[in-house]
C-alpha positions as CSV (number, residue, x, y, z in Angstrom):
1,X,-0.1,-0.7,5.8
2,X,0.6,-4.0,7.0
3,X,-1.4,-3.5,10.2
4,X,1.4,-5.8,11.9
5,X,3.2,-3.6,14.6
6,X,6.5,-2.2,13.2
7,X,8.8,-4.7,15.4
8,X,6.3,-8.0,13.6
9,X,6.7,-6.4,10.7
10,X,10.3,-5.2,10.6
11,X,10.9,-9.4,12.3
12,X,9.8,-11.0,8.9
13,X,10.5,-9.0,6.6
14,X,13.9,-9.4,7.6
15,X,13.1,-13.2,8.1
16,X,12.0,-13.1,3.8
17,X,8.6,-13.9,5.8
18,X,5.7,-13.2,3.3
19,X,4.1,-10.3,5.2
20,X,0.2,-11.2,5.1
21,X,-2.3,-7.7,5.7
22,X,-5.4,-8.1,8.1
23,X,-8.1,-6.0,7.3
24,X,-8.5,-3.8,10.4
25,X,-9.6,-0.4,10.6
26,X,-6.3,0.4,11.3
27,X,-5.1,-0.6,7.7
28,X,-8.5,1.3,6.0
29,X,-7.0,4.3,7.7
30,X,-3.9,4.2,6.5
31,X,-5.1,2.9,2.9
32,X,-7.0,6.1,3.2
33,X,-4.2,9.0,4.1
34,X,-2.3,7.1,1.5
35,X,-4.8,7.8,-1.1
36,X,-5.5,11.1,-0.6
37,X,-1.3,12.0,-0.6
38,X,-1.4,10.1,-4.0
39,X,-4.8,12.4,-5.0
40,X,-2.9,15.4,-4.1
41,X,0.4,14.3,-5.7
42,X,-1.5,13.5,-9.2
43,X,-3.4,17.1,-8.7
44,X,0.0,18.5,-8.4
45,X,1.8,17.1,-11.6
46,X,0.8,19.2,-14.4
47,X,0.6,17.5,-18.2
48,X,3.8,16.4,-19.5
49,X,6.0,16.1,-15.9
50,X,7.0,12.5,-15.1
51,X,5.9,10.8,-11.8
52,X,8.2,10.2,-9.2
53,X,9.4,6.5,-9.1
54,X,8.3,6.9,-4.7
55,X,4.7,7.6,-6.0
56,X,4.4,4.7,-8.3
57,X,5.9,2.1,-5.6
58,X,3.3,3.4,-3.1
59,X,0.7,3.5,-6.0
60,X,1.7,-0.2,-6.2
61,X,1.7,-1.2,-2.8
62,X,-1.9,0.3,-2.4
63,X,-3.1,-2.0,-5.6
64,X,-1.4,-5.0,-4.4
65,X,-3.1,-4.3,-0.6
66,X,-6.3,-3.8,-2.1
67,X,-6.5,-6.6,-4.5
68,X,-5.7,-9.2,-1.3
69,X,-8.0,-7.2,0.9
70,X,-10.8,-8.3,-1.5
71,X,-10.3,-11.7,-0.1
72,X,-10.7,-13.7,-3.4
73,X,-7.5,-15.8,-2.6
74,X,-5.5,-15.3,-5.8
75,X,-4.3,-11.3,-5.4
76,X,-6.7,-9.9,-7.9
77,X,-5.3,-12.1,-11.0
């Protein structure tokens, strides 16, 4: 989701480099197929069953990308 090619982003991540997203539409794509497994995943869980811990890391990640894609500088807080 990074839009950073897997090597640039595999390099600083394992440098503790913070790993900055550029709004592309190569990242709006994958913010996209990543919502709609995450629709389809909260379709399939019926009342009462616990979300996987997977689900709410990527539900996370999506927040977190969305709230810097909106540019205001300080991550949505």
């Amino acid at each position: 989701l990074s839009g950073l090619p897997k090597q640039e982003y595999c390099y600083r991540k394992c440098m503790e480099r913070e790993v900055v997203v550029q709004p592309s539409p190569r990242v709006y794509k994958a913010l996209k197929t990543q919502m709609e497994f995450i629709l389809n995943e909260l379709q399939r869980i019926d009342v009462g069953e616990s979300i996987e811990p997977e689900l709410l890391d990527t539900i996370d990640l999506i927040a977190t990308t969305m709230n810097g894609l909106k540019g205001d500088g300080n991550n949505g807080k």
